[in-house]
N, C-alpha and C positions, 0 to 999 in steps of 0.2 A: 710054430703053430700057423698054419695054413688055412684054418676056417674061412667062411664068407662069411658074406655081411646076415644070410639066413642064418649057417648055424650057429652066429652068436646071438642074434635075437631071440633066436628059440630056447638057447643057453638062458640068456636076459629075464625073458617074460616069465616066465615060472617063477619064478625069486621075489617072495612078496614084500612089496617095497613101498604099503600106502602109506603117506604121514597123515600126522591127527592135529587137526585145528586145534581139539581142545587138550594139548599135552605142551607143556611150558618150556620142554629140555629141545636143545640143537643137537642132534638131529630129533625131531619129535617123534620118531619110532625108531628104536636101533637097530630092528631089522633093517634099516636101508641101507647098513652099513654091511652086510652081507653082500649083499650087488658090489659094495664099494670095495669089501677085498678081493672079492673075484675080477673087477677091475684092475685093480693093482697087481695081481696077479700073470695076469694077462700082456698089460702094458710090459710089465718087468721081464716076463717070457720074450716079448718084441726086443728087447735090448733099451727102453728106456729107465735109466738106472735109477734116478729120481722118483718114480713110481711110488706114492705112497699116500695113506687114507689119515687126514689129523683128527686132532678131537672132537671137532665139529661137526665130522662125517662127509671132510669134501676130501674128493681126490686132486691131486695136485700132480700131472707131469711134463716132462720136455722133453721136445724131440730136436734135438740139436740141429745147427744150420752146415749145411755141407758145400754153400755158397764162399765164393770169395769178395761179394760184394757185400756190403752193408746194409742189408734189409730190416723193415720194419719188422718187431716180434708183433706175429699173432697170437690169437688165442680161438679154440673150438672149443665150444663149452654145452651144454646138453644135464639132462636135471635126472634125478635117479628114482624121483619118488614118482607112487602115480596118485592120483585123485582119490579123495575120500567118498565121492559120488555114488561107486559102485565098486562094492567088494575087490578086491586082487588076490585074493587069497585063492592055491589050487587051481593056478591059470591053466587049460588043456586046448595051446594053439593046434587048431586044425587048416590043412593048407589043403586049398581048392586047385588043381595044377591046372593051368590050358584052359582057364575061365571062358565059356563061352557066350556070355550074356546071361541074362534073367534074373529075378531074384535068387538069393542066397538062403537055404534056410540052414539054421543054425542046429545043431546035433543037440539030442538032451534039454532042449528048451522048446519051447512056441515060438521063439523069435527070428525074425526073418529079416533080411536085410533086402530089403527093396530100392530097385533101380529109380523109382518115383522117387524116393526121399536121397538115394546116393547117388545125380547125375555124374560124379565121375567115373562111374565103374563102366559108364557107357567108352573109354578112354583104357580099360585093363585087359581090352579082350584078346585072348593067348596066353597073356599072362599069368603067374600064381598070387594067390591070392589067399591072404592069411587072415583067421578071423579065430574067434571064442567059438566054444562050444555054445554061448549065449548066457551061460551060468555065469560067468565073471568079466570083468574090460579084459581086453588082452595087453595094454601099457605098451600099446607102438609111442603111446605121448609119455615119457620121452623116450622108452628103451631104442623105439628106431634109430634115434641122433645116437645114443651109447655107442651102438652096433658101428650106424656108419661111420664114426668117429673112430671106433679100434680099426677099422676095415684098413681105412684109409691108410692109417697108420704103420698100419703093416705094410700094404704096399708100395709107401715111400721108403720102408725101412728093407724090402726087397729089391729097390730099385733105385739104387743108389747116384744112378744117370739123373736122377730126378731130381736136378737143384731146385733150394728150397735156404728161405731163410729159419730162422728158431722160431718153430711154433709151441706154445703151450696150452695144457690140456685143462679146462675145468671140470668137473663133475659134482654139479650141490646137489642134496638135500634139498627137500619143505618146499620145491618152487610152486607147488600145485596148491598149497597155504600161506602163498607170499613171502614165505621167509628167504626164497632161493639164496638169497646174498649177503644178509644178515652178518655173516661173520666171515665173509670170503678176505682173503687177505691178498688184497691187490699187492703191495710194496713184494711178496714172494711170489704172487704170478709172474709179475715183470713185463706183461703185454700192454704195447700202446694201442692197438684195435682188436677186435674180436667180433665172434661171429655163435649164435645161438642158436642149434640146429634141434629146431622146435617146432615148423612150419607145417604148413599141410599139402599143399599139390602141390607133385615134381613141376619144377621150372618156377616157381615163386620164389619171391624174394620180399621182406616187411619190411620198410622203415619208420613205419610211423603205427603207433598203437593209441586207445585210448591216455588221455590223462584221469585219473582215477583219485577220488577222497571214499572215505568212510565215514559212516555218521552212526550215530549214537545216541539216541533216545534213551533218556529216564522220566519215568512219572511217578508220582508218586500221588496218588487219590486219597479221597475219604472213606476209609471202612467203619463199618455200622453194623450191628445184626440186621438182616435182610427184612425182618418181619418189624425194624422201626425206624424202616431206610428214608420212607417218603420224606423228597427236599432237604433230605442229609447226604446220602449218598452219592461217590463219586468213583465209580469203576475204572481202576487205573487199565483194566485189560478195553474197555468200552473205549476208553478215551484215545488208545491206540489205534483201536479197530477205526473208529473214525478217523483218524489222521491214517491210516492204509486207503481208506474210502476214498479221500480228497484227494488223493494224489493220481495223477495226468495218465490218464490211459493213454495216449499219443506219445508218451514218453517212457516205453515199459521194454524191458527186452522184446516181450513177444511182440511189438506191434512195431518195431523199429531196425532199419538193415541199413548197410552201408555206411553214412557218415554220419545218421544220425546217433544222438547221446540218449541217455535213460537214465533213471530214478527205480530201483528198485531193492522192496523189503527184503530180507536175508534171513531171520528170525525174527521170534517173537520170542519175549519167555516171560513171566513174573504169574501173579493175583491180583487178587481184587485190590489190595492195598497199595502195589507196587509192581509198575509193569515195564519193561524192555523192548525196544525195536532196535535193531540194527536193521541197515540199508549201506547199498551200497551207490555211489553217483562217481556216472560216466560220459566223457565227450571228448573228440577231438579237442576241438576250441578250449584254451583257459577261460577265456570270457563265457562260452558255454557251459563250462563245467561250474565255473563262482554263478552263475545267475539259476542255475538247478539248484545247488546249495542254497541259493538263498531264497527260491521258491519254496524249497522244502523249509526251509524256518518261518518263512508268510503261515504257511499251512498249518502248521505246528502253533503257532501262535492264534492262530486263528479259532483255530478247535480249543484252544484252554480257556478263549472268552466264556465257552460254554459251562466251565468248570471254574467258577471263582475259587473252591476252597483246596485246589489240588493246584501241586509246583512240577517242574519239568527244566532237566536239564538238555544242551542242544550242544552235541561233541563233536569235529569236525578233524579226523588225523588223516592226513596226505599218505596215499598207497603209493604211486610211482604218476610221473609225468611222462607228456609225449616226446618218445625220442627222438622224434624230427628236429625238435628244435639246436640239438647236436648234432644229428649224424649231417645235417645242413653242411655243417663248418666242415667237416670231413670226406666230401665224395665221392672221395679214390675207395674208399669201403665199400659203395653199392658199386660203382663203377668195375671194380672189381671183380665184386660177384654177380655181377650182371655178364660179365663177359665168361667168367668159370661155366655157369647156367649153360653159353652157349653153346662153349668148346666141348660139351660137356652131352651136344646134341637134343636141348629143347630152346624152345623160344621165351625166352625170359619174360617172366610178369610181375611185374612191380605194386605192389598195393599197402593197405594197413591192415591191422590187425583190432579186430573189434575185443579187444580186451589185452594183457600185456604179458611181456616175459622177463625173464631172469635178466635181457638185455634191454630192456626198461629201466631200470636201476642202476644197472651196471654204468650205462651210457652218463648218467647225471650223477658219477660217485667216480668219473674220468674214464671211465672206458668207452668208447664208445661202440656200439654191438648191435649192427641190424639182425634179422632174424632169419634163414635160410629154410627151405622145406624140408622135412624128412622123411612126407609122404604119407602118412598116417591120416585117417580118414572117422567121423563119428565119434569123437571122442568122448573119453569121462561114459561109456554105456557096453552096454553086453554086443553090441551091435559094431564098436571099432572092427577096423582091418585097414590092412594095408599092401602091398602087392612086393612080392622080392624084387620085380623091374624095376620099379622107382625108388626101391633101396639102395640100388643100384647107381641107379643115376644120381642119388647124393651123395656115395662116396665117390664118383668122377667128377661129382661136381666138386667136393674137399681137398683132391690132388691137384687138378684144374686152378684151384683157388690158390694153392700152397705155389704151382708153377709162376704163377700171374705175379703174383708179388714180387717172387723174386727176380721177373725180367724185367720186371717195370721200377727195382730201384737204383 
């Protein structure tokens, strides 16, 4: 099999693969598992033998070391599901060839992809350029990293010149509902570093993401017939909406870039008798992160002085941490792929990631896994794309990576 990194994406994205928050099972739609034996598939066509999909809906492969020194196992890993945000279902990628500037407008929809809100397209010009019709995302987040991860794959398996130590392959499930890792079975991957090929512009490189908790609101109010409420009454939905009120408008996604953290609501659900908030809280800083959480329980408690005859519980469960504090100990990882990035023909940029990945987790469960680009642009919307050049450049940058290792151990 001889495809590029395009016709397997285009293979990819059509194959609906969104998980469901609200579904209890791993994988949380089994459609995901359909990408995942066409992946297996695929790999096994390449000649890795190992190739295979477990219960859990992850793929698991090796591509053996054709080295005679003793290199570090890696691992490339990349996620199969896409966002529940916006439909996947009936994906109809359309490619723009020899992009020459201006906005984009999408086929079959009103939606337009403007140069205003996507300053990197000013950076695509010549290039091809893949988008949705506008009717559904088109899952460059993650099918890109899938693609450029088989690409490569094959390439090192056509060019056998190309020493390399033993790279292994992951592919989860659910990362787009946090579960990406949940049941990943390190002790059978068998890699000591890896690498998440999840990013967004060519030449980037992440090591450091939010640290993330979750919270969890219960209330629970006084219900009364409405017409003999006076000074009995206590609206569990009221008592929420004011504790939404109180919370820091200076501290909200939309009003917050860069290094700054945030506090914000997720849902809402319940009645007048019994009402729900989830939120989600986010910062670089630990100490950042515990003093939001503990602003949101001031606030919380604050607003129930108002409500003598109503209770409220305050639930705090750890999402993932920031992986700086690992990939620290380890250097040779970014170093690494800092130098892949360059041999690889762009200038390397080093930054974080205002929210987290599969290698968030992974990193503080002993893998450690900064986050590579895959070039994908607008994600989670009708308005995604991404360019086959900078497809490109990440599977040179994947071989590049695979070379780097193995001369440097």
């Amino acid at each position: 099999m001889t495809d590029n990194v395009l016709d397997r994406f285009l293979r990819y994205v059509v194959i609906d693969t969104q998980s469901d928050p609200g579904s209890s099972t791993q994988p949380s739609t089994t459609k995901q598992k359909d990408l995942g034996r066409l992946l297996v598939d695929e790999l096994s066509a390449i000649g890795l033998a190992d190739a295979h999909l477990d219960e859990h809906g992850y793929v698991y492969a090796t591509i053996p070391s054709n080295s005679d020194k003793t290199v570090p196992v890696i691992c490339f890993c990349s996620h199969m599901d896409t966002a529940p945000d916006y439909t996947g279902t009936n994906v109809k990628p359309q490619i723009r060839e020899n992009y020459q500037g201006g906005d984009i407008e999408l086929r079959n929809s009103s939606q337009i992809i403007r140069v205003s809100e996507n300053p990197a397209l000013l950076d695509q010009i010549g290039n091809d350029i893949v988008t949705t019709d506008g009717t559904t995302l088109l899952g460059a987040d993650d099918k890109a990293g899938l693609a450029e991860i088989v690409t490569a794959v094959q390439i090192l398996a056509d060019n056998p010149d190309i020493k390399h130590g033993t790279i292994k392959l992951l592919f989860t499930p659910d990362e787009e509902i946090g579960r990406g890792v949940n049941r990943v079975d390190l002790a059978k991957l068998g890699a000591e570093f890896a690498y998440t090929i999840d990013g967004e512009t060519a030449g980037h490189i992440e090591d450091e993401t939010f640290s993330a908790d979750a919270v969890e609101i219960q209330i629970s109010g006084v219900a009364i017939h409405p017409g003999f409420a006076k000074d009995r009454m206590e609206n569990a939905i009221k008592i929420v909406g004011a504790i939404i009120n109180r919370l820091p408008r200076d501290a909200a996604p939309e009003t917050t870039e860069g290094r700054d953290g945030f506090i914000h609501p997720t849902a809402v659900t319940g009645s007048m008798e019994k009402a729900a908030l989830s939120l989600i809280v986010r910062d670089f800083d630990e100490t950042g992160l515990t003093a939001k959480v503990q602003l949101l329980e001031k606030i919380v408690k604050e607003v129930m002085v108002d409500y003598p005859g109503s209770t409220h519980t305050f639930a705090v469960n750890e999402q993932y941490r920031n992986m700086k504090v690992v990939l620290d100990h380890h250097p040779q990882i970014v170093e690494n792929a800092i130098e892949a990035i360059r041999r690889a023909g762009m200038s390397p940029v080093r930054g974080s990631i205002r929210g987290g990945t599969d290698g968030s987790r992974l990193s503080f469960m002993g893998l450690p896994c900064p986050n590579i680009f895959a070039g994908g642009h607008a994600f989670h919307s009708p308005k995604e794309w991404i360019s086959r050049q900078d497809m490109e450049k990440a599977v040179a940058t994947l071989v590049e990576l695979a070379k780097i290792w193995e001369e440097r151990a």
